[in-house]
N, C-alpha and C positions, 0 to 999 in steps of 0.2 A: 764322121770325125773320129780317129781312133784317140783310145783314153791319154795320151800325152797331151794331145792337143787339146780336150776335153779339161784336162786339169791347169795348164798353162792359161787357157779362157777363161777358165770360172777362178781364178785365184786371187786373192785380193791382190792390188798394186802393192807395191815397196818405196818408201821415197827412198830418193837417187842423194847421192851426197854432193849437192852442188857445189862450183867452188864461186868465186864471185869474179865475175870480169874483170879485167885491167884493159885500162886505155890510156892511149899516149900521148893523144892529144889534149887540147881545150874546148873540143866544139861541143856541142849538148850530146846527150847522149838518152836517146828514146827507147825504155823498156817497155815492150808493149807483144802483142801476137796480132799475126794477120788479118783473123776471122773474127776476134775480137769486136765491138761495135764500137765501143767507145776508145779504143786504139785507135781503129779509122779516123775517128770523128776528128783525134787528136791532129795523124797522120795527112787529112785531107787540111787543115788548117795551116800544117806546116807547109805543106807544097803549097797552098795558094801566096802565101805571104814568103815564098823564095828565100827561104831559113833550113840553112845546113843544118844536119846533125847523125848525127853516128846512131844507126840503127840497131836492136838487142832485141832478139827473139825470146821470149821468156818462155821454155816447156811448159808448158800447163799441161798439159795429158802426164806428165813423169813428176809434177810437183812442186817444181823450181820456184812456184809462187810461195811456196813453202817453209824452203829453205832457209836457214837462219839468214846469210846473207843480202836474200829480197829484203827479209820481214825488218833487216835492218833500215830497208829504205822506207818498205809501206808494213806496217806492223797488223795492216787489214788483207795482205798477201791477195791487194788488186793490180790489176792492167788494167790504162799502161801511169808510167811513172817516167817524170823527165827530171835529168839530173844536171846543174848550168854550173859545174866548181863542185863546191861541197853544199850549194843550195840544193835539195830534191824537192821537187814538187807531186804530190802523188793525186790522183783525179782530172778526170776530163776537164772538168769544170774549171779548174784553179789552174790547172796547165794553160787552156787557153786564153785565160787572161791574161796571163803571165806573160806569156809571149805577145799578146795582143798591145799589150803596157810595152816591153819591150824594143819589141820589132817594131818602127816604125820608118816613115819615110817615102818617098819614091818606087825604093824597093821592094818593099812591104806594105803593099794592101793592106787597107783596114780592113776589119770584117764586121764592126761595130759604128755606126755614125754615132754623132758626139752626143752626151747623155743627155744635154739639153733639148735635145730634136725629139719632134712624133717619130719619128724614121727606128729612132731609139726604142721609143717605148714598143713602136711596132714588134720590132725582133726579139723583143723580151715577151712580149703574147707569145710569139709562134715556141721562142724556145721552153716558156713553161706548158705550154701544151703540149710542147715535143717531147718533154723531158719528162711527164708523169709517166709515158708509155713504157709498161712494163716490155723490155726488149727479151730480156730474157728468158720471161713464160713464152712469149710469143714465138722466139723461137725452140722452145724447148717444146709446146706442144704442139708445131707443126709439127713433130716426127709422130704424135702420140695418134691423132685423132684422122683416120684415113678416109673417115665419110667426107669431108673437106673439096675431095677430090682434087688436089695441088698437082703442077706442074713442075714438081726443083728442078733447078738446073744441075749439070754434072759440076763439082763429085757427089750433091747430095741426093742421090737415085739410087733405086735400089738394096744393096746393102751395107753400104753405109750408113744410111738412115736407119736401117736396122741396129747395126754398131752404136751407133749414138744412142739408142736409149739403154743396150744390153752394159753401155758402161757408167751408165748415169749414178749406179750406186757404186761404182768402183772409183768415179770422181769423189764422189761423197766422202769415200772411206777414205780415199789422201788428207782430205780435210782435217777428218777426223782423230787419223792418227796425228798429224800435225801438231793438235791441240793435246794431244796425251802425251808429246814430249817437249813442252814448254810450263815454263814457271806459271802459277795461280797471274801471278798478276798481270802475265802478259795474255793472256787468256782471248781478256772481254771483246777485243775485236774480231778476230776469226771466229768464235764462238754467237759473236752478235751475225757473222756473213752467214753460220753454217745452220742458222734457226731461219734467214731469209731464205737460205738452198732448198731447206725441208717444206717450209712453205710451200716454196713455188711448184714443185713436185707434187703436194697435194692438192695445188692448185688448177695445174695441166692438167690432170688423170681426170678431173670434173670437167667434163664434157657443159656443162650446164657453167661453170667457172670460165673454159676458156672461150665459151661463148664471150661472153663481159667482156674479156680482153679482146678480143676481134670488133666486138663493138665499139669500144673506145677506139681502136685505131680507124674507123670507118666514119666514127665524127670527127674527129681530127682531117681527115682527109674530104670530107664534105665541108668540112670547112673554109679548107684550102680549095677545094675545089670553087667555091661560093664566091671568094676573095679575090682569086683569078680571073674570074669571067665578068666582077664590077669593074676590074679596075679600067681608066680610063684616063690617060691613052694607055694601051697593054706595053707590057714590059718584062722582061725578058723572066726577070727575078721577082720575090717577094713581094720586095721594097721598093724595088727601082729596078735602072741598068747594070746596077753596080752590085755582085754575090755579096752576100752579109752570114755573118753564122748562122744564119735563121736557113739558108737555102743548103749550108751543109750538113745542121741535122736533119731539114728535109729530106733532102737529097739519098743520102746515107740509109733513111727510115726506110724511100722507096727501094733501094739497090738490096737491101735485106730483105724486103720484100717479094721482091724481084727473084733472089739469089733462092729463098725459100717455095716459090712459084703461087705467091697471091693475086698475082696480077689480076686473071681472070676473074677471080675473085671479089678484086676492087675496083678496079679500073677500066679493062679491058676492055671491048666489042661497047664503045660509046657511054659507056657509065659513070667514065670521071674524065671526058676528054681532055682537059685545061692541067691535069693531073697527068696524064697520061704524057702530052706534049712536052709538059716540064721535065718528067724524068730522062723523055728525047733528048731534052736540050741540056741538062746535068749529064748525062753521059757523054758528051761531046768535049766536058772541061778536060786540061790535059792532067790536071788533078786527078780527076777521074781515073783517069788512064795508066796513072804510074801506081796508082793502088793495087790494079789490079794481076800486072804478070808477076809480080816477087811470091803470091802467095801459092805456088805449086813448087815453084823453085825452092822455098821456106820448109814445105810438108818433105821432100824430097831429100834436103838435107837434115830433119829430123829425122827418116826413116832409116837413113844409111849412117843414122848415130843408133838406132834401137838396136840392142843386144839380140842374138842369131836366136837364142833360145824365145825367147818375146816371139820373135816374125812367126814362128810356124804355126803357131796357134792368132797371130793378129790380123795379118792379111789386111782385111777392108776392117776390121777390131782397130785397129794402129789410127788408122785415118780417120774411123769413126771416135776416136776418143779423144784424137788432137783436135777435131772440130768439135766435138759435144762442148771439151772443155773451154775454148773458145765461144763457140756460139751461147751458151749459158752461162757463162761467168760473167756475174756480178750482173 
């Protein structure tokens, strides 16, 4: 590597002076990134329930979570964030109800059965077991820990994976400097995410730590596993015939999974067959389906936005930083 590129690589990031969208219309309008988890989550709920809305790629590798005009929306500078008028709703959680409340009809699949039902209470077990799993360490120290022996799928091979952890403190530092040019009192939320960050990082690096977390995804999934093979008569989903949110943060948990190469790991050669099947058959939604090609076309028009001087020292750095900060945030 000669020293241009050597200093272009190792130099801290700069935040970008974002400006803030405009849009013309009135349909919703989803802030969110591809790789993101909880953008998916968001993303796969809108496509099941057949709900327009105006897609917005938020840089996260350059900052734009940052930016004053995000932090106008989400003052915790998360993905993703849906906007219906001048109402914003910021979090997975409070999005999808929203729209859940919302959207209804013919149309629009429920993804909830009514709160009065066991069917209810059921998907409330699966989503608070789903929802303690730290996504974030998990995929943050699949890059770390190579005794694992993982399979990723492309683009995360190779060096890439290397890129994602070589910019893990230069995600950091965007944070950081964030909070050093904002008022005391707007402080406490980025400051509350950026004591989670540092955590989590001391977290992954414990080999003995990110054991834990592998473990808890392996009862969560022995669990499911255990649930699938009572049930009786079998059925397609969870709950029933009918997907519930319970089988899209399933669903999502395995495809990240998947994406990160645990399979073998968990499931594979006969170990979680009824697990295994299910993800068969989550892949086959056309949900599914539409999640997945916009996100190469997404990284592609990021790239031929990065500055000439950036590429020569970023290469697989570019790719590796727009997914870290994806795959790890929040």
């Amino acid at each position: 590597m000669s020293e241009q590129e050597k200093e272009i690589a190792n130099s801290s990031p700069v935040l970008q002076d974002f400006k803030a969208p405009v849009f013309t219309d009135n349909k919703l309008v989803l802030y969110f990134h591809p790789y993101n988890f909880y953008s998916q989550k968001v993303l796969l709920v809108l496509y099941e329930k057949n709900i327009d809305f105006t897609p917005y790629v938020v840089d996260l590798c350059n900052g734009e979570q940052y930016s004053s005009w995000f932090l106008n929306l989400n003052p915790k500078g998360d993905v993703p964030v849906l906007q219906d008028g001048a109402f914003v709703i910021p979090n997975s959680h409070h999005i999808i109800n929203y729209v859940e409340s919302k959207f209804r009809g013919e149309m629009h699949p429920k993804l909830k059965p009514p709160q009065d039902s066991k069917d209810f209470d059921d998907v409330m077990v699966y989503e608070q077991a789903l929802g303690r799993l730290p996504i974030g360490a998990l995929s943050l120290g699949s890059f770390v820990h190579d005794d694992l022996k993982l399979v990723p799928k492309a683009p995360f091979i190779g060096p890439v994976r290397q890129s994602c952890l070589k910019n893990n403190d230069k995600v950091l530092d965007l944070l950081r400097r964030s909070l050093e040019d904002l008022e005391p009192h707007n402080k406490s939320a980025l400051q509350h995410k950026l004591d989670i960050q540092l955590r989590r990082k001391d977290l992954v690096s414990s080999r003995d730590d990110f054991q834990r977390v592998l473990d808890a995804v392996r009862h969560v999934l022995l669990y499911v596993e255990q649930e699938l093979s009572r049930k009786s008569p079998r059925t397609d989903w969870l709950i029933g015939d009918q997907l519930t949110l319970a089988d899209v943060s399933l669903g999502l948990l395995l495809h990240r999974l998947y994406q990160l190469g645990f399979e073998n790991y968990y499931w594979s050669y006969g170990k979680l067959p009824q697990v295994e099947n299910y993800f068969l058959r989550f892949k086959q939604r056309q949900s599914y389906h539409k999640l997945q090609p916009s996100n190469f076309e997404i990284l592609k028009e990021m790239w031929s936005k990065t500055p000439g001087n950036y590429k020569i020292g970023a290469g697989a750095g570019f790719l590796g930083m727009a997914m870290f900060a994806a795959f790890a945030h929040k």
